[in-house]
C-alpha positions in Angstrom: 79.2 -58.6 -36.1 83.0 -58.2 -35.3 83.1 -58.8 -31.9 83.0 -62.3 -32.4 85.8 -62.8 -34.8 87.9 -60.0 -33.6 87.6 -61.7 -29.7 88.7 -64.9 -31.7 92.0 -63.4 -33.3 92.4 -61.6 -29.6 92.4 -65.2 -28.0 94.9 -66.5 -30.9 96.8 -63.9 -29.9 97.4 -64.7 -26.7 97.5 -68.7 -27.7 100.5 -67.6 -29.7 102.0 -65.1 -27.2 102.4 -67.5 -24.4 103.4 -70.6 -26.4 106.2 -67.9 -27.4 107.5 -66.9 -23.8 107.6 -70.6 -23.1 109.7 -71.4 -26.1 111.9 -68.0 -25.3 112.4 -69.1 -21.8 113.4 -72.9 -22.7 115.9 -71.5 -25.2 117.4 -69.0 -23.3 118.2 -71.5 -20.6 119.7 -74.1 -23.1 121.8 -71.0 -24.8 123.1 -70.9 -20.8 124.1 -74.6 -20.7 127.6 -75.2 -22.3 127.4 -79.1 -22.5 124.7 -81.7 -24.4 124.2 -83.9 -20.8 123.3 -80.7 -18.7 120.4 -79.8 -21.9 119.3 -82.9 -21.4 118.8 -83.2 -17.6 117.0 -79.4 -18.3 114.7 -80.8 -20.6 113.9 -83.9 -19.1 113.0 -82.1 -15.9 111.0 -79.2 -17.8 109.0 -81.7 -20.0 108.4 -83.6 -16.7 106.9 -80.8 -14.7 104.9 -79.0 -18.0 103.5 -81.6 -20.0 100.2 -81.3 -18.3 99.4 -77.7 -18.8 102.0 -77.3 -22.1 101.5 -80.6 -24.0 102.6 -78.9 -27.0 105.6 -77.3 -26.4 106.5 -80.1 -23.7 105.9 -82.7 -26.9 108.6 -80.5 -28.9 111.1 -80.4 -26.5 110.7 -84.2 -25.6 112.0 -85.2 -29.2 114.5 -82.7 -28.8 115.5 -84.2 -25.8 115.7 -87.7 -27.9 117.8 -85.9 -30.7 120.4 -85.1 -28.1 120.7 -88.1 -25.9 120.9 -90.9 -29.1 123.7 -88.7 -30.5 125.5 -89.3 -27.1 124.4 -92.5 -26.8 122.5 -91.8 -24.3 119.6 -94.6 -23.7 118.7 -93.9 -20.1 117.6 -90.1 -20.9 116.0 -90.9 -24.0 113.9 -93.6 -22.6 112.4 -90.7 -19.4 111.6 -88.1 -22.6 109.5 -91.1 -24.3 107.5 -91.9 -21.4 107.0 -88.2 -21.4 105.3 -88.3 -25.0 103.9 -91.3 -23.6 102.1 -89.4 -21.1 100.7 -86.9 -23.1 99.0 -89.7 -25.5 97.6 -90.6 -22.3 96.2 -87.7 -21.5 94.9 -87.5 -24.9 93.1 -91.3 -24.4 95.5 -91.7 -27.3 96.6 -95.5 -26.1 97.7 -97.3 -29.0 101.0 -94.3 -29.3 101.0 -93.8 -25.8 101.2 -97.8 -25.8 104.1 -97.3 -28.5 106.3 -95.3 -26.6 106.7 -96.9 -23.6 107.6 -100.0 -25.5 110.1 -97.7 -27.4 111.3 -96.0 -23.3 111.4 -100.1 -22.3 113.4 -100.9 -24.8 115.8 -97.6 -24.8 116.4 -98.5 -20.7 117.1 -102.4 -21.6 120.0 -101.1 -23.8 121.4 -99.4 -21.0 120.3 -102.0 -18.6 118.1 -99.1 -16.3 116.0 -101.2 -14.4 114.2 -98.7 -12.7 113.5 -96.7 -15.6 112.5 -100.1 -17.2 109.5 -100.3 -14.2 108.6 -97.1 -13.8 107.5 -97.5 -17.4 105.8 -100.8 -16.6 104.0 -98.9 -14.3 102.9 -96.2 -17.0 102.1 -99.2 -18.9 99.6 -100.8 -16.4 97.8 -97.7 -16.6 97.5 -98.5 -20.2 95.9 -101.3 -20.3 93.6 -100.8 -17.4 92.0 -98.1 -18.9 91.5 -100.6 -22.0 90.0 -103.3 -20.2 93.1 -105.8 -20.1 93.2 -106.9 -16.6 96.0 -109.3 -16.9 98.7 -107.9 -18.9 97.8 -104.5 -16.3 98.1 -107.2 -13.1 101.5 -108.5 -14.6 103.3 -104.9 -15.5 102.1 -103.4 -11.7 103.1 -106.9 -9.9 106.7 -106.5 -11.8 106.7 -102.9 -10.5 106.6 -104.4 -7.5 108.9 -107.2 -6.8 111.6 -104.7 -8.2 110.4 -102.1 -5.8 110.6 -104.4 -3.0 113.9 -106.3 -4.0 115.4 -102.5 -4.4 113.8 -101.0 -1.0 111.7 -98.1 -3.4 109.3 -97.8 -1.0 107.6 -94.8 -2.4 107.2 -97.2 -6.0 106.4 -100.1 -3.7 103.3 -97.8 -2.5 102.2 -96.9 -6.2 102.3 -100.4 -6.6 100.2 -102.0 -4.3 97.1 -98.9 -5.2 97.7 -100.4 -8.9 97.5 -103.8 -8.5 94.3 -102.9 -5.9 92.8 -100.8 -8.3 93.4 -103.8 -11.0 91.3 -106.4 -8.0 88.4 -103.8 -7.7 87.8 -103.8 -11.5 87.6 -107.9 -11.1 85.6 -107.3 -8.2 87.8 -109.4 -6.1 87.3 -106.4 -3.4 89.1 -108.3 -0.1 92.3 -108.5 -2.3 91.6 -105.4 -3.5 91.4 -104.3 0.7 94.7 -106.4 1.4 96.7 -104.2 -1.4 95.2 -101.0 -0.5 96.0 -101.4 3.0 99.3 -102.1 2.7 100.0 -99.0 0.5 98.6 -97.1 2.8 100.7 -98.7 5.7 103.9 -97.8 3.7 102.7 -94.0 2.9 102.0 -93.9 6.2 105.3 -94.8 7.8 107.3 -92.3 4.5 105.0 -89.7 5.8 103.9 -89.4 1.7 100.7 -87.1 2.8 99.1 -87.0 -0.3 99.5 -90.6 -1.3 98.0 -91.3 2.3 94.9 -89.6 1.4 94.7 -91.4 -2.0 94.9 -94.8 -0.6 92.6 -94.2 2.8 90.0 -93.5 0.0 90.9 -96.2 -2.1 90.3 -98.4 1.4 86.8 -96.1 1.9 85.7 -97.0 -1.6 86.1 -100.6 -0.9 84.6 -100.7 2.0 81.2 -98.8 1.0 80.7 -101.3 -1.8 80.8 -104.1 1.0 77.9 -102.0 2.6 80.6 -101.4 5.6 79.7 -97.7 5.4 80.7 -97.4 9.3 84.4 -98.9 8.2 84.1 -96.7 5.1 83.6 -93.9 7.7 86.2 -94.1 10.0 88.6 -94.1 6.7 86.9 -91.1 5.6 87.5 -89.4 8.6 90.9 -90.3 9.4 91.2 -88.0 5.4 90.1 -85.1 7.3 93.2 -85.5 9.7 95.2 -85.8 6.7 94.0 -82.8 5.4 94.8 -80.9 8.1 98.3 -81.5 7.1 98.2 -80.8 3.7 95.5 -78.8 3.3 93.7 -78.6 -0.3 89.8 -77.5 -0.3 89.2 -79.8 -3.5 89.8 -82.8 -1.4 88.7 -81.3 1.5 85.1 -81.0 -0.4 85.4 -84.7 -1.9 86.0 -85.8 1.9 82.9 -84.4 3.2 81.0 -85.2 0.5 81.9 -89.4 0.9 81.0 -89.0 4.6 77.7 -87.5 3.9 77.1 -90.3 1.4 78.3 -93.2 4.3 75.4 -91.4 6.9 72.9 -91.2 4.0 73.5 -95.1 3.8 73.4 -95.5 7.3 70.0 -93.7 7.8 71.6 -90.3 9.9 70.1 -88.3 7.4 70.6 -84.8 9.7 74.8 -85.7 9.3 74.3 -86.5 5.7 72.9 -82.8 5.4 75.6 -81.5 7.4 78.9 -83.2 5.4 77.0 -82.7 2.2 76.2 -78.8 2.7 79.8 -78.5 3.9 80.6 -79.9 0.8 78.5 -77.7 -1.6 79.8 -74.8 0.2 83.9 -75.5 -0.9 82.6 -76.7 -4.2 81.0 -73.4 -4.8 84.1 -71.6 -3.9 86.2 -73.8 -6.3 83.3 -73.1 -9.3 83.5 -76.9 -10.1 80.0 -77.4 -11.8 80.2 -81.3 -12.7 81.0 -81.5 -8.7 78.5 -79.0 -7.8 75.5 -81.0 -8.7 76.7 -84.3 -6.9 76.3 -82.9 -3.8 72.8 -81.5 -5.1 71.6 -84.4 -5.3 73.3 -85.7 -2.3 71.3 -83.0 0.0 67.9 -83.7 -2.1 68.5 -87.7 -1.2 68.9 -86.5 2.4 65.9 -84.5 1.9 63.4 -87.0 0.7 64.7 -89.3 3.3 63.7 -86.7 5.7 60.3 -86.5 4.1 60.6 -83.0 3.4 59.5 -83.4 -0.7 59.6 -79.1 -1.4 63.6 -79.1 -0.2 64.4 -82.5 -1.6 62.7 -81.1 -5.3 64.2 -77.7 -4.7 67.9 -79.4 -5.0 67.3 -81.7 -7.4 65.8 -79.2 -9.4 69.1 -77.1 -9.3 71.0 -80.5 -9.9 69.0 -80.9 -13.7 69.3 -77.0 -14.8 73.1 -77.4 -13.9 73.4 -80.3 -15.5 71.8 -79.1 -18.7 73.8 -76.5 -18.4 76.7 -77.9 -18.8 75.8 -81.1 -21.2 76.4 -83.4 -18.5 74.0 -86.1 -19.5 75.4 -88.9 -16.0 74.2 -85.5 -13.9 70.7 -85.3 -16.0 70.1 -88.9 -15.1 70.6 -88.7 -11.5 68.5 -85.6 -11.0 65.7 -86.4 -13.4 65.3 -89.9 -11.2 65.0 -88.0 -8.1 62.9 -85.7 -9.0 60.5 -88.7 -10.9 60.9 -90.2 -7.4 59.2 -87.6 -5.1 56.6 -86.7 -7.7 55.5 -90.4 -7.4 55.3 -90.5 -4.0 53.4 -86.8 -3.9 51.0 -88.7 -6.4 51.5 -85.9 -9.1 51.1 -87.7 -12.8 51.2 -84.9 -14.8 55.2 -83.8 -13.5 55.4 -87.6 -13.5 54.8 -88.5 -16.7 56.7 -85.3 -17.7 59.6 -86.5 -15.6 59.5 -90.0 -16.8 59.7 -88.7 -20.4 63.4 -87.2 -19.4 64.1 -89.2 -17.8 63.9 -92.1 -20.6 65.1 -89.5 -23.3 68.2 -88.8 -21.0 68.6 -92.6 -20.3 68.7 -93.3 -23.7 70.6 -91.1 -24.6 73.4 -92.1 -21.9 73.1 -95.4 -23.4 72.7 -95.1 -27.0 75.4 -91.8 -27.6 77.5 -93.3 -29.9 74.9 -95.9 -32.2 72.8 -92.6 -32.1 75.4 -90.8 -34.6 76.0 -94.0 -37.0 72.0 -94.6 -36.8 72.0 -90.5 -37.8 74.3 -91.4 -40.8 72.7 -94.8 -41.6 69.6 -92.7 -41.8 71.3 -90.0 -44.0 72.8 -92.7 -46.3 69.2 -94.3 -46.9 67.3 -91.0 -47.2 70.0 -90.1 -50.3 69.3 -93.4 -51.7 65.9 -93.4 -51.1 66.1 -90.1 -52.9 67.8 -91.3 -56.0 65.3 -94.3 -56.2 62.0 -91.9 -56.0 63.9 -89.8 -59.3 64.9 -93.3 -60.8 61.3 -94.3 -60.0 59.9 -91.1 -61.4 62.0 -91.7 -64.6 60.7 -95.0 -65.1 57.3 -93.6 -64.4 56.9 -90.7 -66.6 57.7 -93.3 -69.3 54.7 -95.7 -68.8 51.0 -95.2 -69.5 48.6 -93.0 -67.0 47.0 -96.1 -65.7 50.6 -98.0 -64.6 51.3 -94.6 -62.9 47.8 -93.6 -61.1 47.9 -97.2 -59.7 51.4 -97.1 -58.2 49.9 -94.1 -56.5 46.7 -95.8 -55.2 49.6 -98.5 -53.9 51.9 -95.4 -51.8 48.4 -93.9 -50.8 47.3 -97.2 -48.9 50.7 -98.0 -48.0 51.0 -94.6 -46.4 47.8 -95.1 -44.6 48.7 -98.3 -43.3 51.4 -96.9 -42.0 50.0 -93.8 -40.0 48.2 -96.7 -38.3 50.6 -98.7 -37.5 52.3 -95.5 -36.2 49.2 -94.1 -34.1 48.6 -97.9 -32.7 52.7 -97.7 -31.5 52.1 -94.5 -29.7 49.0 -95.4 -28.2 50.3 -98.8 -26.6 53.4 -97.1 -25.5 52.0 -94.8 -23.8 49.8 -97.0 -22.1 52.9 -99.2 -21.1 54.6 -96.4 -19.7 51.4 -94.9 -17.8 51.8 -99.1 -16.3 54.8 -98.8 -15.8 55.1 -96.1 -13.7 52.2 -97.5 -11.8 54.2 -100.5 -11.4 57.0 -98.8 -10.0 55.1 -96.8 -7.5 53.6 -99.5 -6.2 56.9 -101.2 -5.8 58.0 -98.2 -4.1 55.2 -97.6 -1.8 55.8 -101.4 -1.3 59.1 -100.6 -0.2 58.6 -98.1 1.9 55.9 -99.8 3.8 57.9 -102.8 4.5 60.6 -100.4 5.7 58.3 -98.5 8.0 56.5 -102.1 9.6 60.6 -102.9 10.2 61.0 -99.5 12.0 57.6 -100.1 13.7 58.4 -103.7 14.8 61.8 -102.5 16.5 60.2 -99.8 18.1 57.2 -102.2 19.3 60.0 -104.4 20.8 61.8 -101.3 22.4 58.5 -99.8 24.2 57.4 -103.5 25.6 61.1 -104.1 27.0 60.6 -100.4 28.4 57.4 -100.9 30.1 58.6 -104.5 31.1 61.7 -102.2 32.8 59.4 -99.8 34.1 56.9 -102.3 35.6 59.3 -104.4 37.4 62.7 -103.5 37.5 61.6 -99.8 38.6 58.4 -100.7 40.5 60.8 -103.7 43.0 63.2 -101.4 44.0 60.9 -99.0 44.7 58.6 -101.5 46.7 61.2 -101.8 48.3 62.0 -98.5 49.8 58.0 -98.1 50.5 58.6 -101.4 52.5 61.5 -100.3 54.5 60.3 -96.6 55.2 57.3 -98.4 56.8 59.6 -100.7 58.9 62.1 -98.0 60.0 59.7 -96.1 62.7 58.9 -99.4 63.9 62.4 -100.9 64.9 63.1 -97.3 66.0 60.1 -97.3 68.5 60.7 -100.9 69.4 64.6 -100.1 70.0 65.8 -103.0 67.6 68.6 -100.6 66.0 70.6 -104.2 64.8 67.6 -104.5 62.3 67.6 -100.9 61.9 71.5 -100.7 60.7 70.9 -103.7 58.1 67.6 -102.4 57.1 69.3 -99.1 56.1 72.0 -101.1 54.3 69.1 -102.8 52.3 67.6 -99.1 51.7 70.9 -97.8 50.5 70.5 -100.7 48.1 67.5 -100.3 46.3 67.9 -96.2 46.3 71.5 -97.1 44.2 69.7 -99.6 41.8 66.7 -97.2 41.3 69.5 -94.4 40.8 71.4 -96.8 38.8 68.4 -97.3 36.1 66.9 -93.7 36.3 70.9 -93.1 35.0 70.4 -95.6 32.6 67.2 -94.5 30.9 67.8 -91.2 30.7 71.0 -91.7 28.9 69.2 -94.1 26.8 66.5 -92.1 26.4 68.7 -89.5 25.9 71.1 -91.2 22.9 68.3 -92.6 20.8 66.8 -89.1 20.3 69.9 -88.0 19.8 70.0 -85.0 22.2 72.9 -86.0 24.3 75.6 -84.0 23.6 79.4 -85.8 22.7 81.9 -83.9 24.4 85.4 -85.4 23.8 87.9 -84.0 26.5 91.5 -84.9 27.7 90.5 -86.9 30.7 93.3 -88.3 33.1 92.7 -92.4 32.9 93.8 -93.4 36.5 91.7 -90.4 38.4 88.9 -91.4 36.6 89.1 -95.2 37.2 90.1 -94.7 41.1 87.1 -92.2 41.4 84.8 -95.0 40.5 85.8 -97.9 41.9 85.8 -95.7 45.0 82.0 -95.4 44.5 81.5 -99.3 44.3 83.8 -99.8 47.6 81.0 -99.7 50.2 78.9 -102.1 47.8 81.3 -104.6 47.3 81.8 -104.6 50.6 78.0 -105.7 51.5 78.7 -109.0 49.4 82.8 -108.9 50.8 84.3 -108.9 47.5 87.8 -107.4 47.0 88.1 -104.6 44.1 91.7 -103.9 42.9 93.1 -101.2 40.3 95.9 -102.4 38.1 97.3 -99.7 35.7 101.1 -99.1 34.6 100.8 -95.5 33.9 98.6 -92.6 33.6 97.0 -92.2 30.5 96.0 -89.1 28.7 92.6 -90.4 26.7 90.2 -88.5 24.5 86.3 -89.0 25.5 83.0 -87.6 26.5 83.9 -88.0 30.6 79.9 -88.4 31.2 79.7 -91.4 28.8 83.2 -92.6 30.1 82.1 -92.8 33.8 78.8 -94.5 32.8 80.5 -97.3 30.7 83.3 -98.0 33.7 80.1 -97.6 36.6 77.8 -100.4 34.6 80.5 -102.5 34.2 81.6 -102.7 37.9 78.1 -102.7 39.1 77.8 -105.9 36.5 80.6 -107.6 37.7 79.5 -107.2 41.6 75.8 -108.3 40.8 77.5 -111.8 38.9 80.5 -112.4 41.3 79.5 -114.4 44.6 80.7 -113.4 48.3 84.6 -113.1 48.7 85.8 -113.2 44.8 87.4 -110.3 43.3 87.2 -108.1 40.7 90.3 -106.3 38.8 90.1 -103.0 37.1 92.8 -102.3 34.8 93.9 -100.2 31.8 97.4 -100.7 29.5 98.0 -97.7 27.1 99.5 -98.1 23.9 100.3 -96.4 20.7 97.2 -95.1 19.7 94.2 -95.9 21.8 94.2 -97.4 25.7 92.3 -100.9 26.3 90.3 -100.8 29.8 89.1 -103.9 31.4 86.7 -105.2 34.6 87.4 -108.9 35.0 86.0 -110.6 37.9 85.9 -114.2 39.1 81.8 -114.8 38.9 79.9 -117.1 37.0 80.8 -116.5 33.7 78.5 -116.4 30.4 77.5 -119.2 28.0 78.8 -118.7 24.3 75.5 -119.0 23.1 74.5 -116.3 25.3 77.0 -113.2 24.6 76.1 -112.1 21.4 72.5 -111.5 22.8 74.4 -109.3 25.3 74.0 -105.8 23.8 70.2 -106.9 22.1 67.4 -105.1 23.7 64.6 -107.5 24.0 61.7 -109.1 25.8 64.3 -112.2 26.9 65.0 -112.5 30.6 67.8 -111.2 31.9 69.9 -113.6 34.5 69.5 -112.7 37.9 72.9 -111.9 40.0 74.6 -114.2 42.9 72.1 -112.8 45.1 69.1 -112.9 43.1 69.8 -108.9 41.9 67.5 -108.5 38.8 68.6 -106.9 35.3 67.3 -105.6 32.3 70.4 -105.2 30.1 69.6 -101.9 29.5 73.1 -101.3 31.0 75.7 -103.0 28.6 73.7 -101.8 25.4 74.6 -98.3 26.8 78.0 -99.2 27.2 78.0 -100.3 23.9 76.6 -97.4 22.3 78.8 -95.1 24.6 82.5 -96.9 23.5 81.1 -96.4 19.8 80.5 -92.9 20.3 84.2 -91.9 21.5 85.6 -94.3 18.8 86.3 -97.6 20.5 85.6 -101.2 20.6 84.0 -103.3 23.1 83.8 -107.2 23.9 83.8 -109.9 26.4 86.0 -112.9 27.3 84.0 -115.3 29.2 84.2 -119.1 30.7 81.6 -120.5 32.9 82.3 -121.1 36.4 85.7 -119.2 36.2 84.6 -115.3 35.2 84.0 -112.7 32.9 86.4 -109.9 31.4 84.6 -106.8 29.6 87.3 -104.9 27.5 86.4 -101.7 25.6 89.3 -99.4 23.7 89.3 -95.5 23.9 91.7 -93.3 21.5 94.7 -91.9 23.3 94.6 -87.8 23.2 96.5 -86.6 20.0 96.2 -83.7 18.1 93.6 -81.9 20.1 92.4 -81.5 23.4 89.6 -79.9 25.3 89.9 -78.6 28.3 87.5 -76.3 30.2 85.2 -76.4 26.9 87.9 -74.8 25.3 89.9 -76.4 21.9 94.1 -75.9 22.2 96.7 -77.7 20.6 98.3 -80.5 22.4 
């Protein structure tokens, strides 16, 4: 029975102790300082850097700090120790004395005409009324902030700024201004090399970008986090990073890279004993899970996700993993852990909802069972003074009162449980429903895929190949007959249709390959202008056949990071492309122009050229036709949807610049190598 109190007192103790070495070691340094400016500039900076983890002591020493600089006069100082106490009646969601302060700090600065002090309270202000709801008086302090930081050259304010005034947008949901301010905080953290601030604002853009649904934008932001992170390194954010990538590839449908960024995730959240965090990834890797249709893994995690959060009160955590699990017991058809489920998940709703009218409800209820009390004693006063029969019929009265209302109880129960049993019906039919229509979608794409494929494999495989069974027939003929003209041109026709068939079994398998997602991405440093000269050496004998000149214009070597197989398979479709749509004698230029980040590589040629209305069906695989080539060469398309998927794998873009009649010019973009490279399958620095 003393362990309790005596661990209390134990705990006090050491409260007490360390609030005393703080206090020793402030006053020991002041006893050091001969002069009231130098205590000052101590305190200010001590208060500064402790009011987070000392708020106490740090609140003390604040009003000290204002004791000392009023009796010099000194308004500058004393306005930078009120925004400290401001602070720490933010920290306490104390606003309306946090609120007072900084009007106290602005007005303290204005005396001695500080104009930075005056905006860096403005910008401590903002923060203010943001967190109360006051969207223009926030917009108005941050925009001041920033004409001063911008009129002054703060750069680093100017930064703070912009993430303010795009934090204010994103709360208005006005998101593309929100983008615009984002951006160009992160542009100026950037080029001051502010590490940290650069994280803050590339997930500020993320954020943004993943309530537009532009989860693959959102992504690349993401990502560039984890280059950030290598930097400055910090496992908290490290773990927040993987987890918003996992959540962009859950949106996306990759569910196997959800798992992985989510796991990764768990993993540094579990070192860092962060519980609240903990069960947000649960439930991301149970989403993954049900997505993936395997129910026992997805209920496993979500499971974990509800103890945790009971655990720890978290009522926003009980929510989210009571849903999930109410999800995949509806679709395993189990009512009874339904229902069950249902019920908390209701109670926890509610509860979410109703946490603060649940406590004045509780003393309403309090308040009218005490005066409901009082009235039954008044009542019963009043009673024991009138005759039996007054009395036994106010009873009769209660008694049929009482049972009318048991029955108007039971017959609540009874039709809300049979509103709940219809609506979860309801809602599992609207999510079988859902998935249905989902699965018909899937199905009608993959219809579409296998007829273009057998249309492929039925004619743009079966010609070639006629073909060749054509000529192997002819060739002992002209042999025996001694025609060796027709011989040499009927090889140069056989050398034809082996390339195309060659060309397309390429192409399908890598196709093949990348939609079942077993072709490995292996990024390497790759030498730009060996790799473009290699292939247009391939095409020279081709070109040849239909006299077309094919030139090579690049100003320097570049050093470029991509998969070399997927590389030489976007640069060899394009060529062949441009030979099959260019007529005899044109010319086709292959170029590249490096620049800061990422190289842009182009094949223009001087063919027909491509209707507008026509090149954004380019990179669709469907049933249409595709147009046949100068010399009646037939095409499936199945080429440039490859080269498509190929530049987005190794992080580029690609597009097409076409006029009819004059030519075509593909371009695609590939990252320039930077912080790593692999050579030999082996990762070094660069």
């Amino acid at each position: 029975m003393l362990k309790l109190p005596l661990f209390i007192c134990f705990l006090f103790l050491q409260m007490y102790t360390a609030s005393a070495q703080i206090i020793e070691f402030v006053e020991n340094k002041l006893d050091t300082l001969t002069d009231d400016q130098s205590k000052i500039e101590f305190l200010n900076d001590w208060t500064g850097k402790n009011y987070r983890k000392s708020p106490k002591e740090a609140l003390f020493y604040a009003e000290k700090t204002i004791q000392l600089a009023n009796a010099t006069n000194n308004y500058s100082d004393a306005g930078q120790a009120l925004i400290r106490i401001g602070l720490i009646h933010y920290r306490k969601a104390d606003y309306n004395n946090a609120l007072s302060y900084y009007s106290k700090a602005i007005d303290q600065f204005s005396q001695s005409q500080d104009s930075l002090g005056i905006n860096q309270t403005y910008l401590n202000r903002g923060n203010i009324y943001l967190n109360r709801n006051e969207y223009t008086q926030a917009f108005k302090d941050f925009l001041s902030c920033y004409k001063y930081s911008l009129k002054y050259k703060n750069y680093q304010l100017a930064a703070l700024s912009l993430n303010s005034l795009g934090l204010v947008k994103k709360h208005l949901k006005d998101y593309n201004k929100a983008l615009e301010y984002y951006r160009r905080a992160a542009q100026i953290f950037k080029e001051k090399d502010l590490i940290l601030s650069l994280y803050s604002s590339n997930t500020n853009i993320a954020n943004i970008l993943s309530i537009q649904n532009k989860f693959s934008e959102a992504l690349t932001y993401y990502k560039k986090n984890l280059d950030v992170l290598k930097q400055k390194s910090s496992k908290y954010r490290l773990a927040q990073t993987y987890h918003n990538i996992g959540a962009c590839f859950l949106e996306m449908k990759q569910y196997q890279l959800a798992l992985q960024y989510q796991k990764q995730s768990l993993q540094l959240k579990k070192e860092l004993g962060n519980k609240n965090s903990i069960l947000i990834s649960l439930n991301g890797i149970s989403q993954a899970y049900y997505m993936l249709n395997e129910f026992e893994k997805s209920l496993q995690y979500s499971k974990r996700a509800f103890q945790l959060a009971s655990e720890t009160g978290n009522l926003e955590g009980q929510q989210s993993s009571s849903r999930e699990i109410l999800k995949t017991f509806s679709y395993l058809n189990q009512p009874d852990s339904v229902i069950y489920y249902f019920d908390t998940y209701k109670a926890v709703t509610d509860s979410l909802l109703n946490k603060e009218n649940l406590q004045q409800i509780a003393n309403l209820q309090t308040k009218y069972e005490t005066e409901k009390k009082v009235a039954h004693i008044t009542a019963l006063e009043k009673e024991n003074k009138t005759n039996l029969k007054q009395r036994n019929g106010l009873l009769i009265f209660l008694i049929l009162l009482l049972a009318y209302a048991v029955f108007i109880i039971q017959s609540f129960y009874k039709n809300k449980k049979i509103n709940k049993l219809l609506q979860i019906q309801k809602s599992r039919i609207e999510w079988h429903k859902h998935l249905l229509d989902a699965r018909n979608q899937d199905l009608q794409i993959s219809n579409q895929t296998k007829n273009k494929l057998f249309q492929i494999i039925s004619h743009d495989l079966r010609s070639p190949l006629a073909s060749v069974s054509g000529i192997s027939k002819l060739i002992p003929l002209f042999i025996e007959q001694g025609r060796f003209k027709l011989l040499n041109e009927t090889s140069k026709d056989l050398e034809e249709s082996i390339r195309r068939v060659l060309n397309l079994t390429d192409n399908l398998l890598a196709w093949s390959l990348n939609q079942s997602g077993k072709l490995p991405y292996r990024p390497v440093s790759i030498s730009l202008k060996n790799i473009l000269m290699a292939n247009m050496e391939t095409y020279q004998s081709v070109a040849k056949q239909k006299n077309i000149h094919l030139q090579l214009i690049i100003d320097e070597d570049c050093a470029i990071l991509a998969d070399r197989h997927m590389l030489e398979t976007v640069i060899r479709n394009l060529i062949n492309n441009a030979i099959k749509f260019t007529a005899e004698g044109g010319i086709i230029i292959l170029g590249a122009k490096c620049k800061e980040k990422i190289t842009e590589i182009w094949v223009k040629d001087s063919g027909v050229g491509i209707d507008t209305d026509k090149i954004s069906q380019l990179f669709v695989l469907n049933d249409g036709k595709s147009s046949a080539g100068t010399r009646g060469e037939s095409g499936n398309g199945l080429g440039l949807i490859l080269c498509r998927d190929f530049v987005h794998q190794n992080n580029g873009k690609l597009w097409v610049d076409s006029t009819v009649g004059v030519g075509s010019t593909f371009r695609f973009t590939i990252p320039n190598t930077e912080q790593v490279c692999k050579k030999e399958d082996v990762l070094t620095s660069c």
